[in-house]
N, C-alpha and C positions, 0 to 999 in steps of 0.2 A: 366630550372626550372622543378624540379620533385616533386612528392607527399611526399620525406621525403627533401625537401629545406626548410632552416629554416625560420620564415616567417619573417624576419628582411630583406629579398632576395624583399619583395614586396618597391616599392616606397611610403614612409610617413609613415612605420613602424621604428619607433627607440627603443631604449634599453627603454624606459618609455613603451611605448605603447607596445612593446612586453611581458614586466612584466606584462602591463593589460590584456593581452591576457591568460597568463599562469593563471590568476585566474580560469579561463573559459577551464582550459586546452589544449590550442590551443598553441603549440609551431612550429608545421610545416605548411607547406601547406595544407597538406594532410587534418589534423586535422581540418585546417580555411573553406574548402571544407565537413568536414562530420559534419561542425556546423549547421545542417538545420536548417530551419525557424520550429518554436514549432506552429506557425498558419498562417493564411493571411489574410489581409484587404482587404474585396471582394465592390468594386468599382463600379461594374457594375451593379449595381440596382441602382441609385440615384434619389432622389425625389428632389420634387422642395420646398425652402424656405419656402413656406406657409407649407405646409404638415409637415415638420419640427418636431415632439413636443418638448417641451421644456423641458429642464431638462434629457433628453435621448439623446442616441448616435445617431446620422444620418448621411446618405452620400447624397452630394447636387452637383449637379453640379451649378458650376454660368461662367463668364464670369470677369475678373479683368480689374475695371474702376477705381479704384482709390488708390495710393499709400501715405501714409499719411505720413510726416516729421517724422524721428524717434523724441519722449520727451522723456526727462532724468526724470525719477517718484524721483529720490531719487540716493546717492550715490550707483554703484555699479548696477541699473538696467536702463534697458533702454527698453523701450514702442516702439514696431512695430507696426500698424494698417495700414490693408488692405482692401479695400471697393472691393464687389466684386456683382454682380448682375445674379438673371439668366434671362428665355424667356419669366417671367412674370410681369417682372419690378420689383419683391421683391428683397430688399438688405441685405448682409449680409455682419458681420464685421468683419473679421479675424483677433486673435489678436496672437501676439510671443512676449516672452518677452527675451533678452540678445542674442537672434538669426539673427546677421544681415546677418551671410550664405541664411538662409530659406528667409528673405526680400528680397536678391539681387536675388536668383535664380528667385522667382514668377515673372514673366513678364506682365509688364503693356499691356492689351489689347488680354492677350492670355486668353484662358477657361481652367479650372481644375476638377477636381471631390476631393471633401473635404470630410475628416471623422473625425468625434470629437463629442464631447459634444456641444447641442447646449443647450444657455442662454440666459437671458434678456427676451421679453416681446413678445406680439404679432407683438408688432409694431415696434419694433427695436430688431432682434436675434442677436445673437456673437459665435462664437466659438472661444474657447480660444487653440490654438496650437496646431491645427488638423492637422492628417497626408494627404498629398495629393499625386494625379498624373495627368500628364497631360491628359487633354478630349481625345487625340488623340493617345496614349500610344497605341503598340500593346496588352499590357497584361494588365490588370485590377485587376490584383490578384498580392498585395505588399506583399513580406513577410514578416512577424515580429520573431525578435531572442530574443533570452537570452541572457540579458547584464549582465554588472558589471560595477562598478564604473569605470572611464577613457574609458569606452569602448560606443559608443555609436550607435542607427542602422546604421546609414549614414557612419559611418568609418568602417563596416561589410559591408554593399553592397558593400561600394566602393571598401574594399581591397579584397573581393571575386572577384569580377568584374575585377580588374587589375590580379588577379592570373588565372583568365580564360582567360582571353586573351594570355597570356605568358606563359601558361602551354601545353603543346605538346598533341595529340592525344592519342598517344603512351605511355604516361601516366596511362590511364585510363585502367588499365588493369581489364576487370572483372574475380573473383573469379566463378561465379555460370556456369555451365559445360552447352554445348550448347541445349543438349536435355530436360533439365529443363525449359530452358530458352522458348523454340517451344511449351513443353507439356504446358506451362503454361501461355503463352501468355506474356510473360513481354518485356518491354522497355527494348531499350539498355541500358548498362552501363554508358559510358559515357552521352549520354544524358538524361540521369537521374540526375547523379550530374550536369548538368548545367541547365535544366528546375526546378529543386528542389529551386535553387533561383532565376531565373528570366526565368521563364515561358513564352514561346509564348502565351500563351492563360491559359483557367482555364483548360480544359482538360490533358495538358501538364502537367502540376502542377501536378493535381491526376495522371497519369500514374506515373510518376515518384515518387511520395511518395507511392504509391503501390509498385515497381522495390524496392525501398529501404529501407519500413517497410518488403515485402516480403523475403528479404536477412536478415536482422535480426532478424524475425521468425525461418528462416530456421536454418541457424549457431547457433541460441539458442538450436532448438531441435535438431540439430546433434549432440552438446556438449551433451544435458542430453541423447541423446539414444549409444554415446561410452561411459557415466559414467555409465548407466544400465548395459550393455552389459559386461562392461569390467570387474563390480563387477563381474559377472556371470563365470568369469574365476579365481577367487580365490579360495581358496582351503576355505570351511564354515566350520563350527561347528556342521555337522548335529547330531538331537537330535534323541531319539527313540520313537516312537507314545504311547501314554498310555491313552487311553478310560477310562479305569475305575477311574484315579486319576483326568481326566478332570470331569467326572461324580460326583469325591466326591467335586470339586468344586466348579458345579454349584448348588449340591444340600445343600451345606455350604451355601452359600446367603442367606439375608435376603429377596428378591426379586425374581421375578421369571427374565430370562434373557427372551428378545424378538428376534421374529426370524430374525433380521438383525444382534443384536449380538451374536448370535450363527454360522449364517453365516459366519461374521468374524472373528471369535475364531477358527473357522473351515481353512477359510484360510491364517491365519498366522500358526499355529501350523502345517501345511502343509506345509507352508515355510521353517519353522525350522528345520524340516524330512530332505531336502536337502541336497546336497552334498556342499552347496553353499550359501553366505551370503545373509537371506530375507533382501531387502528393501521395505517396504512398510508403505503407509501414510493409518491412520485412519480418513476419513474427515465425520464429523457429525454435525446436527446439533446443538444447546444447549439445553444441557437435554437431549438428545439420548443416554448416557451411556457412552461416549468412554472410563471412568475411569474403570467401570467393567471387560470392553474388555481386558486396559492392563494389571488390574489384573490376570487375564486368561493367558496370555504371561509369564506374571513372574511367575507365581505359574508353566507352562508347564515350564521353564527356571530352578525353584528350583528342579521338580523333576528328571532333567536330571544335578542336582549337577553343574550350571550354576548362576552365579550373574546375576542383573540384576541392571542398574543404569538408574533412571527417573530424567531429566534434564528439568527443569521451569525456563523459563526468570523471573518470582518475587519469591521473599522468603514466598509471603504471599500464592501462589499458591504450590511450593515447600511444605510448613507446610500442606496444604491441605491433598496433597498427601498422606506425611509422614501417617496423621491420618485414610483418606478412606483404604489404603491399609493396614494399621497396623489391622485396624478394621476388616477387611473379609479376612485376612490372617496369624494373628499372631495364630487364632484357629487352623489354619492347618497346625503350627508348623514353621512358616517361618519368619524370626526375618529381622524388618523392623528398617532403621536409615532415618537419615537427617542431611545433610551436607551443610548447607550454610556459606558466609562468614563473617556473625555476630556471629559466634561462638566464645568465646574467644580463645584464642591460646590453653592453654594447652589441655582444653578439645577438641579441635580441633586435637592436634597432637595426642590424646588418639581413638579417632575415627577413625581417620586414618588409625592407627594402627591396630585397628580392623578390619577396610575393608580390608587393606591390609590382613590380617593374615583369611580373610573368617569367620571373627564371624557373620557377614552379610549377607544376603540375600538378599537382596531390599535395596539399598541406593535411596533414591529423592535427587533433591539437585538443586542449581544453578550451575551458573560458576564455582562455587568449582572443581564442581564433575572433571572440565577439567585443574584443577588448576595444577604445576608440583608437588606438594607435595604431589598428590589425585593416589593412587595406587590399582588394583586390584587382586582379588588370581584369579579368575574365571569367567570375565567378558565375560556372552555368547550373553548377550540381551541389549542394549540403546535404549531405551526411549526418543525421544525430545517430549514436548507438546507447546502445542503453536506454530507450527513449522515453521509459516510465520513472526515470530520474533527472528529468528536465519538465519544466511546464511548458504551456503553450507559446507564450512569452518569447524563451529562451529560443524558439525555435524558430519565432516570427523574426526575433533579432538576426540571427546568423543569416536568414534568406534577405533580409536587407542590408545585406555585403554586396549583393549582386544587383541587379537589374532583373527582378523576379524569376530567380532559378530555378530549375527543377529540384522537389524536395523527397528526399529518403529518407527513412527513419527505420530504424533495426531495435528489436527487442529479443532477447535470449530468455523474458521470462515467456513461459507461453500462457497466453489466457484464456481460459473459457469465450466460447464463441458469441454468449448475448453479452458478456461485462465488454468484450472486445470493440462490438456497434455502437457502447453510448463510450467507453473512451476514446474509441480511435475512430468517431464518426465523422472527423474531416477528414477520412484518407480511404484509397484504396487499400485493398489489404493480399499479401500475396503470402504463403504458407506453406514453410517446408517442412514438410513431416516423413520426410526420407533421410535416414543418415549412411554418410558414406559408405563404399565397400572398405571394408576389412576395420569398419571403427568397432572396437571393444564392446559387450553389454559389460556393465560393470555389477557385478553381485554385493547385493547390500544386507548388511546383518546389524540386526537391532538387540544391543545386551543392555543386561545393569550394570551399575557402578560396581558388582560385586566381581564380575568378569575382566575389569580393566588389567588385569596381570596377565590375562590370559590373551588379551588382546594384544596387545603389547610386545605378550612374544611372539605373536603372529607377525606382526609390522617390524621386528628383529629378522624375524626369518627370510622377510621378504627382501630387506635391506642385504641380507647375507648374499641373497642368489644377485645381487648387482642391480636392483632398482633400489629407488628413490619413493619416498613416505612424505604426507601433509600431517602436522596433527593441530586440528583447528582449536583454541585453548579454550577455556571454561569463557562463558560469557559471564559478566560483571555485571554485579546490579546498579541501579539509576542511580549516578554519583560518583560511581566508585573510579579508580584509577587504572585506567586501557593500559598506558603505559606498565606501570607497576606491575600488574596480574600476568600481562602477557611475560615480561621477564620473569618475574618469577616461577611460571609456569615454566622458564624455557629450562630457570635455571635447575629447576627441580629435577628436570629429566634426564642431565647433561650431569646430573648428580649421583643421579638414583639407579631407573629405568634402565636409563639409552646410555650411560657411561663407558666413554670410547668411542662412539660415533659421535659424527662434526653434524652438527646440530645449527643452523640458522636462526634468524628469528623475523620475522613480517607484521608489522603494525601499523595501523593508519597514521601514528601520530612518529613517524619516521620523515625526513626529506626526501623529497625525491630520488636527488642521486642515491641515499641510502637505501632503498627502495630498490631503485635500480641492481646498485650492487648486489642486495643480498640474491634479489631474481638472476643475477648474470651467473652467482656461485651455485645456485638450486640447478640454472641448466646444465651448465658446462660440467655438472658432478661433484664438486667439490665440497658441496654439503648433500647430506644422504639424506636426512631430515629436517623438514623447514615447518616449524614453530609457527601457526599466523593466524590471526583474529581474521574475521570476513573478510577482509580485504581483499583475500586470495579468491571470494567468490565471482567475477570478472578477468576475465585479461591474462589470465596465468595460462600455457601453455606448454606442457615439458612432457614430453611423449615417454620418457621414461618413471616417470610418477605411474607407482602401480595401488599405492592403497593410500584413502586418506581416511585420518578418522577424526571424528566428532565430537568432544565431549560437550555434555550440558543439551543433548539435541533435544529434546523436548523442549527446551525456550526456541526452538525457530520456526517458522511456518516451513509447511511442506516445501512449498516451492523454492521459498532458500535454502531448505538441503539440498532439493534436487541439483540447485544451480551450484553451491560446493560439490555435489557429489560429481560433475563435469566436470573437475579440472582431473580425475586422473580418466582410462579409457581411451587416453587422446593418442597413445602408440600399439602397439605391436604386441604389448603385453597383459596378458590375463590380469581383469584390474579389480578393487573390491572399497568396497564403502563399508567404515564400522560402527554405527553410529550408540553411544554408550548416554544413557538415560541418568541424572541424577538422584529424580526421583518419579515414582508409577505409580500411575494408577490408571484406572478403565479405558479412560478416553486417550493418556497418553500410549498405552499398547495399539490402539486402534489407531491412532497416527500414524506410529511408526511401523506397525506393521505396513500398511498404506506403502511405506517406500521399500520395503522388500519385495514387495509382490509385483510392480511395475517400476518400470523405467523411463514411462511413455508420461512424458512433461506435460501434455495436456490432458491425459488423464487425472493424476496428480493435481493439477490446477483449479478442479472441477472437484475435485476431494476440499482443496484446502480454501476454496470459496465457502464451500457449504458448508467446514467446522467453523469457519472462523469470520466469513464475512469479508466485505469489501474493502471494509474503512483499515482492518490490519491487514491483510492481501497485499496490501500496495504500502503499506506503512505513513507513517501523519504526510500528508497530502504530496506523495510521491509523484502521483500522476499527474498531476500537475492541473486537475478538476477543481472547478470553485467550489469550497466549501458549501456540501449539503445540512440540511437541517435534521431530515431522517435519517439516522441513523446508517441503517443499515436496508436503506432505499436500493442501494446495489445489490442486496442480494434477493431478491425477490424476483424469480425467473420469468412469473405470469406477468407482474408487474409491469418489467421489463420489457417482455416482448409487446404489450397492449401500447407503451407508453410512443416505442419505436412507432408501430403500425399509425397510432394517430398522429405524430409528428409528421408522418408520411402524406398522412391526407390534408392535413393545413400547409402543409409547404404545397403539393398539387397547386392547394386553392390559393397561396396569398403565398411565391419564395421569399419576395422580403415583407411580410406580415402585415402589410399595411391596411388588410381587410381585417385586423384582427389588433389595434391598437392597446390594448388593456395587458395582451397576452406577449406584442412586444415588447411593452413596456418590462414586465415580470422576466423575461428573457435576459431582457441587457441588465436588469439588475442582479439576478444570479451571476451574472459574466461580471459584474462588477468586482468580484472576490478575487480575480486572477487574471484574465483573458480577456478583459472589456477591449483592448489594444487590436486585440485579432478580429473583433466583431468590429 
């Protein structure tokens, strides 16, 4: 049995259970082996039943004195209860229900450590189908997987466990080259993979999830610094430097530019001088400018007789574009379109034609823009914005419009600086953390549901003195209907609340033109309040929006408030964020406080890494990174930076790896999830 044996090879896998497994991706051994535990049930602190609280999780150890008759409750279930006691005479009840495995394994008269929910009263507690181990177990550290239906933990331990047994040494071949391994301190390989699920001890556990988040660090940045590197050996589009046409077009603004966006004006159009295609990300944070900066790129892009294509994951942000850039550059002669796929056909295939044929300057657009019918005469510069809602893929596609053009990428979320080296580690990175003269701080206030009246008439009051209000609706649970909640939400207030004021509404599951529309009546004034689900977190714009508010804010990560709390701030008016909590406790006060006390996006970013981790940071694979195996390998800062430093000294020694074949092999296979195309 080897690491590509199919896992139908283990005992009590059959063609059903194998199928369950392929949900889960697991069709080898290999794959049943790098299914790690996503966390562990830590055993080794237990308190005694009285200490207990009720209604919360605890771990107890007791002693098992008494096994009670299975009762049948009702067709189809069947009632286990286990009495069980610890060293202070208090009892507790363990209940399972349709589990007569978990009944027969517990042994009358042996001790366990229990973890569950405890319930019931002071004087009689219960846990209802707590996971346990025995008192005497070397390892106290249980691990917990990602299931799927048919798949359950105990048929994962087990069939891990039967495949370590019966899998060879000699198997376990590590990829990572011996002198990484010495500079860096890590576990071996192989006993990494077997301590990752059943651990000698807790220290065991963490070395090993160290050994094999640190390998998938590594093989991440080795991927993006051969995609950097490798760009660097194609033949660019270099441009020729012009001072004075950049000169006529910062003194064209209606605005003065600040000295982080002149900095970065400066070195992207130093990119473009190159013999060789710029990649580089603009990361800023909301309200910092970045839209100025890539006007500056394009208008350097039209004077070198170059297209330029800007690429938005929404139409509503795409239309943005279209108008900011038409505005501060149609004067200086450079004819700007928009290309989304709500266009009707004809006029669609009439644009086209024009891009294609260079009547164009500036195309914005969506997926269009990558559509096969979407063609270029002169395509020198791509544009993504949003860029942590595109993969690497999408981005490769839009630069093969051109004849290897220079590449821009813009993000408004801001990220911590070490998660930013292993996402954006094919690009240069340029950082504006200057925002305008005379942009708004926006004051942010965090209430409960009990205050929403009081709120409310705040966001009246504001409406009264001649500004404009967001109120972002309740978010909806998994399943439920965006459409439905959001109108009803609108109509509730247009009922209740806000009756008399013209009240909007914004929803993802709107058409575009409706979309459009409702954004044209939110500017122009005609609605005072505009009703909108996240959508309004991008692309929105309306300098007179003085307060937006938030309910439900505790279901959002920090930094998708922060980027709602951008869309008002944007004028002349003293602006306010109100974000109203559903429901509280410890750690949701500690969030939200978090967004009153700063405003600074990358502070905030570095907050909402460390509560919540990489993998929701970015939400299910945003970023557009192959799926990793640990967890939560992103968040792990020492990790991180060791993993950077040693990518740095095998690329040194070997840029395309070929002194190191075992490690490129493991390379292109991680890339295999997403990005193999760009490698």
């Amino acid at each position: 049995m080897d690491m590509n044996s199919p896992i139908t090879r283990l005992g009590g896998v059959g063609a059903k259970r194998a199928e369950n497994y392929k949900k889960l991706g697991i069709t080898t051994i290999g794959e049943l082996l790098e299914h790690f535990p996503k966390s562990y049930i830590d055993f080794s602190m237990p308190v005694s039943i009285a200490e207990a609280p009720i209604n919360d999780h605890a771990v107890i150890k007791a002693l098992i004195i008494q096994k009670m008759p299975a009762a049948r409750i009702r067709q189809g279930l069947v009632l286990y209860k286990i009495i069980a006691e610890d060293g202070c005479g208090d009892r507790l009840t363990l209940i399972y229900y349709n589990n007569q495995y978990v009944y027969n394994e517990i042994e009358l008269g042996r001790e366990y450590i229990f973890c569950g929910k405890v319930s019931g009263n002071f004087i009689r507690k219960e846990m209802n189908t707590p996971q346990f181990v025995a008192a005497d177990a070397p390892c106290l550290q249980k691990p917990v997987y990602r299931l799927t239906e048919g798949i359950t933990a105990n048929m994962i331990r087990a069939n891990i466990k039967t495949a370590l047994e019966n899998i060879d040494s000699s198997a376990f071949i590590d990829p990572v080259p011996n002198f990484i391994r010495q500079n860096y301190s890590l576990a071996a390989y192989e006993y990494s993979m077997r301590n990752i699920h059943f651990p000698s001890d807790a220290q065991a556990a963490a070395l090993s999830k160290k050994r094999l988040a640190f390998d998938e660090l590594l093989f991440l940045q080795l991927g993006m610094l051969m995609m950097k590197y490798r760009s660097r050996t194609e033949a660019g589009y270099p441009m020729t430097p012009n001072r004075d046409q950049l000169n006529k077009f910062a003194l064209s603004l209606p605005f003065t530019l600040t000295n982080a966006q002149i900095t970065a004006i400066k070195e992207i159009t130093g990119d473009m001088c190159r013999g060789y295609p710029m990649n580089r990300l603009i990361q800023g944070d909301v309200g910092s400018g970045k839209t100025a900066v890539a006007a500056a790129a394009a208008y350097f892009a039209y004077v070198n007789h170059c297209q330029t294509a800007l690429m938005a994951p929404t139409e509503i942000l795409a239309n943005q574009h279209f108008k900011t850039l038409n505005e501060l550059l149609s004067p200086l002669g450079v004819r700007v379109c928009c290309l989304t796929g709500s266009i009707p056909a004809a006029k669609r295939k009439l644009l086209n034609k024009q891009i294609a044929d260079g009547e164009f300057d500036i195309i914005t657009g969506t997926h269009a823009l990558i559509s096969e019918t979407t063609e270029f005469k002169s395509l020198g510069l791509v544009i993504m914005d949003e860029q942590h809602r595109f993969g690497v893929n999408q981005r490769a596609k839009l630069a093969e419009k051109g004849n290897n053009p220079h590449r821009l990428v813009m993000s408004a979320t801001p990220i911590p600086r070490t998660l930013a080296m292993i996402i954006y580690g094919d690009l240069d990175i340029s950082v504006l953390n200057e925002l305008p003269k005379g942009r708004q701080v926006t004051e942010t206030y965090a209430v409960t549901a009990k205050m929403r009246e009081r709120a409310f008439g705040f966001v009246k009051k504001l409406i009264d003195e001649g500004r404009q209000a967001y109120i972002v609706c309740p978010m909806i649970e998994d399943g439920g209907n965006e459409l439905a909640a959001a109108e009803n939400y609108a109509a509730r207030l247009s009922e209740n609340d806000f009756k008399g004021y013209t009240i909007g509404l914004l929803h993802g599951k709107m058409s575009a033109a409706e979309k459009d529309d409702a954004m044209a009546r939110f500017k122009d004034g005609t609605v005072q309040l505009l009703v909108a689900t996240t959508v309004v977190e991008v692309g929105v714009d309306v300098p007179n929006a003085a307060v937006i508010l938030i309910e439900n804010a505790e279901r959002f990560g920090l930094s998708q408030l922060h980027q709602l709390r951008g869309r008002v701030g944007r004028g002349k008016y003293k602006s306010y964020c109100i974000l109203i909590a559903g429901t509280v406790n410890d750690d949701i006060r500690k969030r939200l406080k978090i967004m009153t006390e700063t405003t600074d996006g990358f502070k905030i970013s570095e907050y909402d890494l460390e509560l919540r981790g990489a993998g929701d940071f970015f939400g299910e694979r945003q970023h557009g990174l192959p799926e990793t195996k640990i967890l939560d390998a992103l968040s792990d800062r020492e990790v991180i930076s060791a993993a950077q430093s040693a990518a740095k000294d095998i690329y040194d020694e070997s840029p395309d790896l070929e002194k190191f074949p075992l490690l490129k092999c493991a390379v292109e296979k991680l890339f295999m999830s997403g990005t193999a195309e760009a490698l």
